[in-house]
LUMVOLO-213480 format. One record per residue (C-alpha): residue number from 0; residue in one letter; chain; x, y, z. Coordinates in nm, 4 decimals, always signed. Example, Ala and Ser with C-alpha at 12.3 -4.5 7.8 and 13.67 -1.06 7.14 Angstrom:
<sites>
[site 0 'A' 'A' [+1.2300 -0.4500 +0.7800]];
[site 1 'S' 'A' [+1.3670 -0.1060 +0.7140]];
</sites>
This chain:
<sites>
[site 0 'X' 'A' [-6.9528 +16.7715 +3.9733]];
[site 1 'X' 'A' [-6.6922 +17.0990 +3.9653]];
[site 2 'X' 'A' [-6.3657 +16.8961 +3.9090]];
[site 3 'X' 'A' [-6.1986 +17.1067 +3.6481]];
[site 4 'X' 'A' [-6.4117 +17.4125 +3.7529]];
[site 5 'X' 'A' [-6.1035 +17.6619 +3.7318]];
[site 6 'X' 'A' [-6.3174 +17.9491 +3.6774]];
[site 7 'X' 'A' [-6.6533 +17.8267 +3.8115]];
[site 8 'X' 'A' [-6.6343 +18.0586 +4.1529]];
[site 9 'X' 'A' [-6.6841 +18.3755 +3.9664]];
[site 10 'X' 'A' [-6.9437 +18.2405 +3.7033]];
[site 11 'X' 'A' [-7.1779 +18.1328 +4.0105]];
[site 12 'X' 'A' [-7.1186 +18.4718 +4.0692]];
[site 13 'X' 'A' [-7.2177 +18.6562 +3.8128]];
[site 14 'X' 'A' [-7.5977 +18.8091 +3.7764]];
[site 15 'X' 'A' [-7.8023 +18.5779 +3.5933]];
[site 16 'X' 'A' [-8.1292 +18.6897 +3.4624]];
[site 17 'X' 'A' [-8.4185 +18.7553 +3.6438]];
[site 18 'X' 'A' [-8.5371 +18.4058 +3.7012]];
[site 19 'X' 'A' [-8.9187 +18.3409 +3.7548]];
[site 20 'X' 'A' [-9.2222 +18.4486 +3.5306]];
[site 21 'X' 'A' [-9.4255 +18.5092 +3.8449]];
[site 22 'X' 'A' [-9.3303 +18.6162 +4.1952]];
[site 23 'X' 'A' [-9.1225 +18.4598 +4.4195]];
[site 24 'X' 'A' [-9.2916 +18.2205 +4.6274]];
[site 25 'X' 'A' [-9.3084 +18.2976 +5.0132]];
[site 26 'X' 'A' [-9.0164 +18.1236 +5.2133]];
[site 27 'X' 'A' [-9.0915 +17.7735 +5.3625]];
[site 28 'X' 'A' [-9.3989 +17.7567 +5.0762]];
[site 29 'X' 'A' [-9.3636 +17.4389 +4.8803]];
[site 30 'X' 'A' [-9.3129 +17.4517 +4.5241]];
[site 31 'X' 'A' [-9.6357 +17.2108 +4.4785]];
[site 32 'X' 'A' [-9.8609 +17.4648 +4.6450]];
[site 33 'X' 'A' [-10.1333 +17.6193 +4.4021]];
[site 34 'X' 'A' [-9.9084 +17.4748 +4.1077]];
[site 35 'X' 'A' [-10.1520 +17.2586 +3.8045]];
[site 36 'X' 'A' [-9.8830 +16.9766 +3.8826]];
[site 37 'X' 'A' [-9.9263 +16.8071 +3.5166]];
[site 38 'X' 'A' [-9.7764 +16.5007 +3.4135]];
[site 39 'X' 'A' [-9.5965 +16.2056 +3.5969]];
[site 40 'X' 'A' [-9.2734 +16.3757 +3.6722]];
[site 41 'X' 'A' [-9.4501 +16.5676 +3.9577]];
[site 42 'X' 'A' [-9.5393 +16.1842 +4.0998]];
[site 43 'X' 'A' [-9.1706 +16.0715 +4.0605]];
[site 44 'X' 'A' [-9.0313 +16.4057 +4.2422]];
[site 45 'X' 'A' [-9.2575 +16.3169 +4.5200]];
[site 46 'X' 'A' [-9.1068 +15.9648 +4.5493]];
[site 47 'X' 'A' [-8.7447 +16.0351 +4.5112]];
[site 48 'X' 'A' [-8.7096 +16.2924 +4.8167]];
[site 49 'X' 'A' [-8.3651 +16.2118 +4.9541]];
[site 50 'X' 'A' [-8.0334 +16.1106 +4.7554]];
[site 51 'X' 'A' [-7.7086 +16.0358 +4.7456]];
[site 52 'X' 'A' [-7.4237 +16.1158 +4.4370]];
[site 53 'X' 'A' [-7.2045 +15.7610 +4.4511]];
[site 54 'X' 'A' [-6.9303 +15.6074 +4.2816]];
[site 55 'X' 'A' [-6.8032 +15.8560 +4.0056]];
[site 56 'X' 'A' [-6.5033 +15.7979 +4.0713]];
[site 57 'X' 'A' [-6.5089 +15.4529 +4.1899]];
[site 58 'X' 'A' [-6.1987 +15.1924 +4.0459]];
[site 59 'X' 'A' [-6.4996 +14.9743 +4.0065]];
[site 60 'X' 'A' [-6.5877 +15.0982 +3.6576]];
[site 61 'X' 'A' [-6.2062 +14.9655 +3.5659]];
[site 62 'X' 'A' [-6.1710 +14.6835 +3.7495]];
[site 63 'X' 'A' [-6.4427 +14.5574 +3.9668]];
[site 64 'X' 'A' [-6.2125 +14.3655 +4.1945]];
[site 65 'X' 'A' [-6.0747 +14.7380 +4.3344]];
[site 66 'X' 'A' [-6.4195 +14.8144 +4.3843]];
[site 67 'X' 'A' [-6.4346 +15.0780 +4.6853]];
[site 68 'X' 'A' [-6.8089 +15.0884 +4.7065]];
[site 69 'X' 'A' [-6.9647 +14.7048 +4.7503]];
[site 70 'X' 'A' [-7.3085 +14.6354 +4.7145]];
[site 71 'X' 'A' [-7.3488 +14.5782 +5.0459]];
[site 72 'X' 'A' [-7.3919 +14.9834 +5.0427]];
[site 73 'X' 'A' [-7.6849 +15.0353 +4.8564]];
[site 74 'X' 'A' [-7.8237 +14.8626 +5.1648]];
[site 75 'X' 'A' [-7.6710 +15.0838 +5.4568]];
[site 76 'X' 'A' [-7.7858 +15.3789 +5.2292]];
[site 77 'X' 'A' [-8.1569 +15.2861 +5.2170]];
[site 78 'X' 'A' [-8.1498 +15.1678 +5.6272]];
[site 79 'X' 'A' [-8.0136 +15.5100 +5.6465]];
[site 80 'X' 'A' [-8.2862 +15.6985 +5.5621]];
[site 81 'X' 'A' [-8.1994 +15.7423 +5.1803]];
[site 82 'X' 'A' [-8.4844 +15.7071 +4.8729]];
[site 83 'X' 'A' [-8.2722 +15.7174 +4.5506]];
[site 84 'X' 'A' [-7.8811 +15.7199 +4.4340]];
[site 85 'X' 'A' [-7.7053 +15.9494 +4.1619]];
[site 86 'X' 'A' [-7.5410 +15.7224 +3.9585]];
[site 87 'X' 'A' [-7.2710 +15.9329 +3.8164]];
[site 88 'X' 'A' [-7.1657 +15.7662 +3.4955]];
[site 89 'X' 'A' [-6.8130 +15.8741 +3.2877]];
[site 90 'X' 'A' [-6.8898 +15.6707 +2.9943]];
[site 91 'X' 'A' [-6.6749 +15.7953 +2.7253]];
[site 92 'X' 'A' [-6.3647 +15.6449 +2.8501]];
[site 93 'X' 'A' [-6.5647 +15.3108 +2.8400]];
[site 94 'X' 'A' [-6.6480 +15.3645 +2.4699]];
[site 95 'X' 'A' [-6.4334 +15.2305 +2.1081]];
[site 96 'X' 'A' [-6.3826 +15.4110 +1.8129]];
[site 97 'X' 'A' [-6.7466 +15.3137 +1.6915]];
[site 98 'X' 'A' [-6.8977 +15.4667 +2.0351]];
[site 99 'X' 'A' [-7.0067 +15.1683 +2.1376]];
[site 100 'X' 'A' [-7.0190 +15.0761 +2.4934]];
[site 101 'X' 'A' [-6.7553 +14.8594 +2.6809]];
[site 102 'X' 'A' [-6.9754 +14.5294 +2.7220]];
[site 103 'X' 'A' [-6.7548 +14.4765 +3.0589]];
[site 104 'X' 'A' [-6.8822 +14.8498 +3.1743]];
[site 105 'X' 'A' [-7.2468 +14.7813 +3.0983]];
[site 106 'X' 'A' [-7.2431 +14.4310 +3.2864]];
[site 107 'X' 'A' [-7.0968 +14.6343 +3.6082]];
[site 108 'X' 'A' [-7.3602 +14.9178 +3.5260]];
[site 109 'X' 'A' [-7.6316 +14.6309 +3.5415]];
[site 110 'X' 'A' [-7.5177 +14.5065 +3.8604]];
[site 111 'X' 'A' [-7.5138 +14.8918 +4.0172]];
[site 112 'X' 'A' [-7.9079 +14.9242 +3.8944]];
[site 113 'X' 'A' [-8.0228 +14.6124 +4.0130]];
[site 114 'X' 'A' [-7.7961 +14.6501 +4.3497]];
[site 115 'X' 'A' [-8.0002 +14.9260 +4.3840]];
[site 116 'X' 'A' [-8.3772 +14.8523 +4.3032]];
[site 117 'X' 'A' [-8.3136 +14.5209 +4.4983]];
[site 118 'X' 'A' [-8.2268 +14.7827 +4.8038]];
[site 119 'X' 'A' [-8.5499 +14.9457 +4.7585]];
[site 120 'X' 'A' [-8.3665 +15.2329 +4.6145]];
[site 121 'X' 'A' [-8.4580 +15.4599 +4.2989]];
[site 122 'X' 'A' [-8.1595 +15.5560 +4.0784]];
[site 123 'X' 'A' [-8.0789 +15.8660 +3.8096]];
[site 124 'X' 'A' [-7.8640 +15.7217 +3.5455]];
[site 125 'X' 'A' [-7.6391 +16.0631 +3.5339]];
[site 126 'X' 'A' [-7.4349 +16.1141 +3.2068]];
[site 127 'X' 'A' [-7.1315 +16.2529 +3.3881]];
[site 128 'X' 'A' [-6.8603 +16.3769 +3.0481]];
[site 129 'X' 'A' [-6.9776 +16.7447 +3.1428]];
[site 130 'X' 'A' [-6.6281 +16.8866 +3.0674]];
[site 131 'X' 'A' [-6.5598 +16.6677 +2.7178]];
[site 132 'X' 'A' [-6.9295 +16.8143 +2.6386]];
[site 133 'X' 'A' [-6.8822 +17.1688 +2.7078]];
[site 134 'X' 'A' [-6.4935 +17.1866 +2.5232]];
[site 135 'X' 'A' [-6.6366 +17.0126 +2.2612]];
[site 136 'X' 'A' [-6.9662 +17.0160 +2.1749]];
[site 137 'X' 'A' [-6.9882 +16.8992 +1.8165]];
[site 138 'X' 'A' [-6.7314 +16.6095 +1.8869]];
[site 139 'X' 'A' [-6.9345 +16.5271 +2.2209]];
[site 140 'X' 'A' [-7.2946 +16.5152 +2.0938]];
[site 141 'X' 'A' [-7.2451 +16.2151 +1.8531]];
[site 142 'X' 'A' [-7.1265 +15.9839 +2.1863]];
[site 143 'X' 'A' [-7.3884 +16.1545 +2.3766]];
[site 144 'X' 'A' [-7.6631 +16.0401 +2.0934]];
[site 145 'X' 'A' [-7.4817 +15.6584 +2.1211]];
[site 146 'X' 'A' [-7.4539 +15.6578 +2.4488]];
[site 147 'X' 'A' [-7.7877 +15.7131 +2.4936]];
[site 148 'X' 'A' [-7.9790 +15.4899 +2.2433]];
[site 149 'X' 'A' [-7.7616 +15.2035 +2.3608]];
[site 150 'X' 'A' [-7.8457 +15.2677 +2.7548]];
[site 151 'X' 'A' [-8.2102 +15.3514 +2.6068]];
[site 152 'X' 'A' [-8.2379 +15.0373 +2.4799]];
[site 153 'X' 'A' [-8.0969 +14.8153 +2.7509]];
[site 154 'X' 'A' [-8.2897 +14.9758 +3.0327]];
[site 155 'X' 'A' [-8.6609 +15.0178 +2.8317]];
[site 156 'X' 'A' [-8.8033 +14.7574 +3.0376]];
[site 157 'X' 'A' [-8.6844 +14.8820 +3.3991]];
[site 158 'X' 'A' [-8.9154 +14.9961 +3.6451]];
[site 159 'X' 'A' [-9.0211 +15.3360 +3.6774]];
[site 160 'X' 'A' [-8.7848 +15.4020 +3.9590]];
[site 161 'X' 'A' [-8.4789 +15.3794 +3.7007]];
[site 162 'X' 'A' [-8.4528 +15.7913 +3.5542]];
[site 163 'X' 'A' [-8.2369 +15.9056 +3.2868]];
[site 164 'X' 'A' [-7.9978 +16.2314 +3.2978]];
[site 165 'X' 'A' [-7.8914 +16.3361 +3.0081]];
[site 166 'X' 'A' [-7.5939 +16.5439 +3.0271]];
[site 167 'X' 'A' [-7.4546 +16.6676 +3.3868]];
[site 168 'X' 'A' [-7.3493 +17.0376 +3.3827]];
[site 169 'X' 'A' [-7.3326 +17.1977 +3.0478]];
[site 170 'X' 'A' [-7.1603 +17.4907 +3.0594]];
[site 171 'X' 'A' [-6.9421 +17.7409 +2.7981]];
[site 172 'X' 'A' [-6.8998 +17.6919 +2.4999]];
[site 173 'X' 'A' [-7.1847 +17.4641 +2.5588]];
[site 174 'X' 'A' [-7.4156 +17.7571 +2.6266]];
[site 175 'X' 'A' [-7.7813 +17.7938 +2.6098]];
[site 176 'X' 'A' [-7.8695 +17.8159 +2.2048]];
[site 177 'X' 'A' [-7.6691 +17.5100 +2.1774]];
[site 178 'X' 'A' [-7.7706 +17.3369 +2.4912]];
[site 179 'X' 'A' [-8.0983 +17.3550 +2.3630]];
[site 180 'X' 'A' [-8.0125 +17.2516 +2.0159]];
[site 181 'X' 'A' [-7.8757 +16.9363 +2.1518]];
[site 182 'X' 'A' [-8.1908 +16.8345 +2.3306]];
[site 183 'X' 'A' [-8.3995 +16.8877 +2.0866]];
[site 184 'X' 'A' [-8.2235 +16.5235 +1.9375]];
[site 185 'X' 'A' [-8.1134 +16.3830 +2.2907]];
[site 186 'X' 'A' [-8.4863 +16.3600 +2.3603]];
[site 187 'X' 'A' [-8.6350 +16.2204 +2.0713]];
[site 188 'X' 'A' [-8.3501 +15.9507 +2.1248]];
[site 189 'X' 'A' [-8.4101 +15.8360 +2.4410]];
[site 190 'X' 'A' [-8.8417 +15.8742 +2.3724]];
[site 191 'X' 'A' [-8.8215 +15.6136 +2.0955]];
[site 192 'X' 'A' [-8.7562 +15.3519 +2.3474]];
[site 193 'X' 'A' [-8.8354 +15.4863 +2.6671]];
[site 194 'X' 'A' [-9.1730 +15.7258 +2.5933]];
[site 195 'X' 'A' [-9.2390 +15.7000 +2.9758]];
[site 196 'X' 'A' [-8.9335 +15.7443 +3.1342]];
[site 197 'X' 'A' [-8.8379 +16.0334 +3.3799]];
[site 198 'X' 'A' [-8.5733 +16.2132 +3.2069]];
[site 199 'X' 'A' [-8.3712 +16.4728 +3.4338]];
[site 200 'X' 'A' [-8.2944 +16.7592 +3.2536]];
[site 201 'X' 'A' [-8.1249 +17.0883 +3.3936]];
[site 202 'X' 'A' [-8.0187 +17.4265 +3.2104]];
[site 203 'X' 'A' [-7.6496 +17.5641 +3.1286]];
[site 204 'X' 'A' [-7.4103 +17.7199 +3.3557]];
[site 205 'X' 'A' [-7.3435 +17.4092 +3.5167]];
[site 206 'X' 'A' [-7.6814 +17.3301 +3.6116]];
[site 207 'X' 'A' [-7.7100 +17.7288 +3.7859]];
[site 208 'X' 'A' [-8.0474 +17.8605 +3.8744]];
[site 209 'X' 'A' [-8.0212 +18.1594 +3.7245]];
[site 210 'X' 'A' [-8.0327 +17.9537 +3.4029]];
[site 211 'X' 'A' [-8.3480 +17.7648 +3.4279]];
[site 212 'X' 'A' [-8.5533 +18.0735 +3.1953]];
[site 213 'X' 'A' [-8.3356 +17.9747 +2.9024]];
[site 214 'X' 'A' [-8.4023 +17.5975 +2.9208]];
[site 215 'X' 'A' [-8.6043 +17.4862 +2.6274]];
[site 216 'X' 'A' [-8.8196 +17.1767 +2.7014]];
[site 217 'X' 'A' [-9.1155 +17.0036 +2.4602]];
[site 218 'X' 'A' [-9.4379 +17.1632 +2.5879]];
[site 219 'X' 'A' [-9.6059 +16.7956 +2.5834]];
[site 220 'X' 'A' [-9.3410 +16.6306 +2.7248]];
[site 221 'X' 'A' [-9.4893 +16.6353 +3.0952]];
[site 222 'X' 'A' [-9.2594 +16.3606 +3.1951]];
[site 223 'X' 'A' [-8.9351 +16.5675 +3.2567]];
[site 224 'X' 'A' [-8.7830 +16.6344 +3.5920]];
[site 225 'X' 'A' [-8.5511 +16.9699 +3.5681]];
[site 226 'X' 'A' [-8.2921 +16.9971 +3.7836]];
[site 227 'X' 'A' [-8.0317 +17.2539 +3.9411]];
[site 228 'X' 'A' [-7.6927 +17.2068 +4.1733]];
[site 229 'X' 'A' [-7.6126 +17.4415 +4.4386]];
[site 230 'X' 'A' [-7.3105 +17.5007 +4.5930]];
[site 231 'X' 'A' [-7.3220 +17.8626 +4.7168]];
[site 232 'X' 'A' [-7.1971 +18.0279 +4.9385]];
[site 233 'X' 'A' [-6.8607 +17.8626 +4.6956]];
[site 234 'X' 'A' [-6.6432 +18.0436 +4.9222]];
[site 235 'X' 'A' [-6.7472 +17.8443 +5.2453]];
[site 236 'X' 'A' [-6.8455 +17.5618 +5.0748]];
[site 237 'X' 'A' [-6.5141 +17.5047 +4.8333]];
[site 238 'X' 'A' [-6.2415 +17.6312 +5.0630]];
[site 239 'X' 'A' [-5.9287 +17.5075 +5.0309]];
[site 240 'X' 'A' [-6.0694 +17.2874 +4.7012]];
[site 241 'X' 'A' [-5.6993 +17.2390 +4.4983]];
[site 242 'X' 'A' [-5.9175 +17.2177 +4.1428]];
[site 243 'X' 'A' [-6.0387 +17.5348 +4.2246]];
[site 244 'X' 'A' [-5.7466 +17.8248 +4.1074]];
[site 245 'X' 'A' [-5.9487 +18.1081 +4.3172]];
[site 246 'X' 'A' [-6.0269 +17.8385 +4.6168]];
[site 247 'X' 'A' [-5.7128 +17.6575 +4.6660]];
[site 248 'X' 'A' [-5.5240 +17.9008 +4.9621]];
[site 249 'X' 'A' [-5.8480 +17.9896 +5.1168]];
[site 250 'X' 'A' [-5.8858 +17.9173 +5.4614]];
[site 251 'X' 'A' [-6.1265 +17.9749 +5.7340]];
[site 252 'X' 'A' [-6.4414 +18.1239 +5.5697]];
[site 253 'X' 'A' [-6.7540 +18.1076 +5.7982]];
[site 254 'X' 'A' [-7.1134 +17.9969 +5.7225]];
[site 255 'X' 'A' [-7.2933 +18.3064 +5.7675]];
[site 256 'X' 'A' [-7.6949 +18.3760 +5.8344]];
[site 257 'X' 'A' [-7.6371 +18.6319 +5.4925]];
[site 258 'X' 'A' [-7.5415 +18.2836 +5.3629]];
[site 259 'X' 'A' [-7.8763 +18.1372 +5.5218]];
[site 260 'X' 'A' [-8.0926 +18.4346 +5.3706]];
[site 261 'X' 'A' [-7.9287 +18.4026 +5.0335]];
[site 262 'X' 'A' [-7.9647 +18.0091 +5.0159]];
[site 263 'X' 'A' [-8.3646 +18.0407 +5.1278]];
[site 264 'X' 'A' [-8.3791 +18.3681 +4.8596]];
[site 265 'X' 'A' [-8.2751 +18.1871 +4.5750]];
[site 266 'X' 'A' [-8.4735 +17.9036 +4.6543]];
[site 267 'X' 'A' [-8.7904 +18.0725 +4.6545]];
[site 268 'X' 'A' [-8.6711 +18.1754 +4.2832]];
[site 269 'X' 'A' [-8.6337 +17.7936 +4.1963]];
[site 270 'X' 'A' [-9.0056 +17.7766 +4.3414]];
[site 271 'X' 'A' [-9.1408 +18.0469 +4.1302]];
[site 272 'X' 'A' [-8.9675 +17.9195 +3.8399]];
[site 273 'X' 'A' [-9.1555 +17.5742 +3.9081]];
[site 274 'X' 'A' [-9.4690 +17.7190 +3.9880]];
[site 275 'X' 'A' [-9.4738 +17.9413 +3.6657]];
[site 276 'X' 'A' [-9.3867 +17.6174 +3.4440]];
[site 277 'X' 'A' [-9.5175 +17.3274 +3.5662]];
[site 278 'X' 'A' [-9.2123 +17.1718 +3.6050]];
[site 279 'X' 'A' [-9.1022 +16.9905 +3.8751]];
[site 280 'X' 'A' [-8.7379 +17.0263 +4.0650]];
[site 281 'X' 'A' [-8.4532 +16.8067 +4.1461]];
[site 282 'X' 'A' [-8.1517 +16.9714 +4.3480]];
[site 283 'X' 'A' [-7.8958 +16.7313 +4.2224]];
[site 284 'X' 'A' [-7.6114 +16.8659 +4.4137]];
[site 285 'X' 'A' [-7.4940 +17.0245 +4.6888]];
[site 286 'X' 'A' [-7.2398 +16.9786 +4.9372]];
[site 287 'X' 'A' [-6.9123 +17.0828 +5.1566]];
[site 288 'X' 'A' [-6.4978 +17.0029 +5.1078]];
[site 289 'X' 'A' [-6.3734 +16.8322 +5.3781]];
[site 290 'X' 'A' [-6.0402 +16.7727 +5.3429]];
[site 291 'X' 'A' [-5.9141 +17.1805 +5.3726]];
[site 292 'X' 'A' [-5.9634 +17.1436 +5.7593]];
[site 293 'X' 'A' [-6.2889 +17.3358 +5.7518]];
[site 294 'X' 'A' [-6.4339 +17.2941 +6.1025]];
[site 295 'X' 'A' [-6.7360 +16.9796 +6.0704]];
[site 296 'X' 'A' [-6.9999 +17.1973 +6.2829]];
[site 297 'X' 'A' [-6.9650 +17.4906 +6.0020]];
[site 298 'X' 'A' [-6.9983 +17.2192 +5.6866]];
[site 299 'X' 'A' [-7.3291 +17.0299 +5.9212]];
[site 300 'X' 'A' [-7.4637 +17.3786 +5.9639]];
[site 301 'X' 'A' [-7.4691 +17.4439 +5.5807]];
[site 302 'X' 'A' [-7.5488 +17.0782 +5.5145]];
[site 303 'X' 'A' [-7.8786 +17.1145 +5.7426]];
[site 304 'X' 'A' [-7.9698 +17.4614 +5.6357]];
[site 305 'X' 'A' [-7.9445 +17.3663 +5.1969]];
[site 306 'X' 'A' [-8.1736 +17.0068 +5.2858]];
[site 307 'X' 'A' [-8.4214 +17.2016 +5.5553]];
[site 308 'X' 'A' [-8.4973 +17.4745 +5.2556]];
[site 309 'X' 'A' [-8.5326 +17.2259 +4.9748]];
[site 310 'X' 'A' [-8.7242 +17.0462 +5.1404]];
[site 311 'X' 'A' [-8.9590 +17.2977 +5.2263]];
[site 312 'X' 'A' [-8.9939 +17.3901 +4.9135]];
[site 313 'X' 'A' [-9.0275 +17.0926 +4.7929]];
[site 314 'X' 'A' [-8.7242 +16.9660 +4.6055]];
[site 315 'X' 'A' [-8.5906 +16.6523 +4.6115]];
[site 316 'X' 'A' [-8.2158 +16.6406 +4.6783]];
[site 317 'X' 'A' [-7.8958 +16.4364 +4.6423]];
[site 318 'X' 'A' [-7.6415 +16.4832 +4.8626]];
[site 319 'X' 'A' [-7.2502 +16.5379 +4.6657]];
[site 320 'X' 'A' [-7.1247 +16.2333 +4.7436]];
[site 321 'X' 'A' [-7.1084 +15.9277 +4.9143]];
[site 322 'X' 'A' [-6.7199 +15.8544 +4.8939]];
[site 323 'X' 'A' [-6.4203 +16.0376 +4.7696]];
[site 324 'X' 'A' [-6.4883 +16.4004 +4.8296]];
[site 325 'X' 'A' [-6.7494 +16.6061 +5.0278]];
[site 326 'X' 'A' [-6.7843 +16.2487 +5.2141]];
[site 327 'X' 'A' [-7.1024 +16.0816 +5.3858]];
[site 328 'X' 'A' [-6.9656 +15.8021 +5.4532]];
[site 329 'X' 'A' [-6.6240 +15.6645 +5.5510]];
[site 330 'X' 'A' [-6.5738 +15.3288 +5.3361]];
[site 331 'X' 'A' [-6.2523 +15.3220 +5.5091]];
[site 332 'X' 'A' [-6.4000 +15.3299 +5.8683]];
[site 333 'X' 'A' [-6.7079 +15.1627 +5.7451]];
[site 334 'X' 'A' [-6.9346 +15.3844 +5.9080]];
[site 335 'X' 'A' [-7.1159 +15.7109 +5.8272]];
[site 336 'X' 'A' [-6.9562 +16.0462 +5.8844]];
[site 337 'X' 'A' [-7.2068 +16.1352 +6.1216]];
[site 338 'X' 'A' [-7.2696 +16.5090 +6.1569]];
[site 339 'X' 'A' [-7.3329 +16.4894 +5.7767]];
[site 340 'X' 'A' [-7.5387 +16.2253 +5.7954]];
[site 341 'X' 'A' [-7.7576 +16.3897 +6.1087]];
[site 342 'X' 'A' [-7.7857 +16.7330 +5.8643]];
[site 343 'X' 'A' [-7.9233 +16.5171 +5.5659]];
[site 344 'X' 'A' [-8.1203 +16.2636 +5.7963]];
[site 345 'X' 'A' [-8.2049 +16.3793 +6.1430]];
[site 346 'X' 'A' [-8.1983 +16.1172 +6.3811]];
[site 347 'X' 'A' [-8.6021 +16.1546 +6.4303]];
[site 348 'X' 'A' [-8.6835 +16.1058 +6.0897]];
[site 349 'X' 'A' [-8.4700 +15.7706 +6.0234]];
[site 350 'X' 'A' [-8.6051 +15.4508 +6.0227]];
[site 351 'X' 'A' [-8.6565 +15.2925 +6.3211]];
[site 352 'X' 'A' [-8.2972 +15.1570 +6.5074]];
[site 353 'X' 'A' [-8.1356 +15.3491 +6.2363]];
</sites>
């Protein structure tokens, strides 16, 4: 996600390149429409449809006894209308000298998958050390290549539903030459033990848009689910955000219908980008602060408007998050935060008594 972001408002900013090889798609047209739709990743972007970020920053992965999140959640998250969790993993902490994996970590990490397939739920595996990556990139890559043939090799036999992300939010000086470089032996990694797997893959620029013409992926490799987070208009929706140096005093900034028209502009971009590739699209991100005092109506608003247009385009999403920040639901309350929740999951399409 953008903790540490100090200069992220103005790069979301900045002109990107023009992003589609074909024309933007119509607004409201899905991203499947007319597309050749090859491969399995298109099948698994039809299942996942609606998501939830959870437990980045959860004392669980310490100590399992402070656990906020219990898995008593992964339950009220499917009843409530949810298909899939972001598991948002900070693994390098959990690693020795060697790289390898704390064996306490990966037996909590086991419970969190199976908590969740038991639920019914499909989960990303998200590789979350997105800042230590992008300072860093030759010191990162080796615990990136560990981290991932020892998950790739514990998970090889889960179901289908289990995905793999391989790096959240690359940005400067990981940039797009060497972004690419470093897939090019991430995914031969993880495809000697997991040749079918769904791997989510998304370009620099912390996973911007405007990025997705630079992202190199393997022509045959048809099983890749690309992905992009969206947080625009980062004005409304980071007011007030103290992580954020150009965000932190700002106060009272509307949700706009220019906002509206930009968010359902850009989309149609994502969409043409698909369309011209073949390459289906996850938005793995999106939300509102809460804790600046910006009004709940304003945040619903843009909560409903960013899942209405993915969804019509046909993106699945994951709502940023569950607890801590940008909250769904109150663990403290024990209860959803429910103008969010009737944005993401209007109250006609939950199940029923839900």
């Amino acid at each position: 996600m953008w903790l540490g972001k100090f200069l992220v408002g103005a790069a979301l900013s900045m002109a990107g390149p023009a992003l589609a090889q074909s024309p933007a798609m119509p607004a409201g047209a899905s991203v499947s429409a007319g597309a050749a739709e090859t491969g399995p990743a298109w099948a698994t972007a039809k299942r996942l449809r609606r998501g939830v970020n959870i437990i980045g920053y959860d004392p669980l992965w310490r100590d399992p006894a402070k656990a906020r999140f219990q898995p008593r959640h992964f339950r009220i998250i499917r009843e409530g209308g949810f298909d899939f969790v972001r598991v948002v993993l900070q693994s390098f902490a959990h690693m020795d000298a060697r790289n390898r994996l704390d064996p306490q970590w990966l037996k909590t990490l086991d419970g969190v998958v199976k908590g969740a397939t038991d639920a019914g739920l499909g989960v990303i595996l998200d590789e979350h050390d997105f800042n230590l990556c992008s300072e860093a990139p030759d010191v990162c890559e080796p615990k990136l290549i560990a981290f991932w043939e020892q998950i790739g090799a514990r998970y090889r036999d889960a179901p289908d539903t289990v995905l793999f992300e391989l790096l959240n939010e690359p940005h400067a000086p990981l940039d797009g030459p060497r972004w690419n470089a470093m897939l090019a032996r991430l995914i031969p990694v993880v495809r000697a033990t997991n040749p079918g797997r769904t791997l989510v893959i998304g370009p620099t620029r912390w996973n911007n848009l405007e990025e997705l013409p630079g992202l190199d992926l393997p022509k045959a490799d048809r099983n890749i689910l690309v992905t992009f987070h969206c947080y625009e208009p980062f004005r409304f929706t980071h007011q007030g955000a103290p992580w954020a140096e150009d965000m932190k005093g700002l106060k009272n900034v509307p949700f706009t219908a220019a906002d509206e028209a930009r968010i359902r502009a850009d989309y149609d971009k994502v969409a043409a980008w698909s369309k011209a590739n073949d390459r289906p699209v996850l938005m793995g991100e999106f939300g509102a602060y809460e804790k600046s005092g910006t009004p709940v109506a304003a945040r619903a608003r843009y909560t409903a408007t960013v899942r209405r247009e993915a969804e019509a385009h046909g993106f699945p999403w994951a709502y940023w998050q569950f607890d801590s920040d940008f909250i769904l639901y109150d663990i403290d309350r024990d209860r959803w935060v429910e103008p969010i929740r009737q944005a993401l999951i209007p109250l006609a399409q939950r199940p029923t008594g839900q």
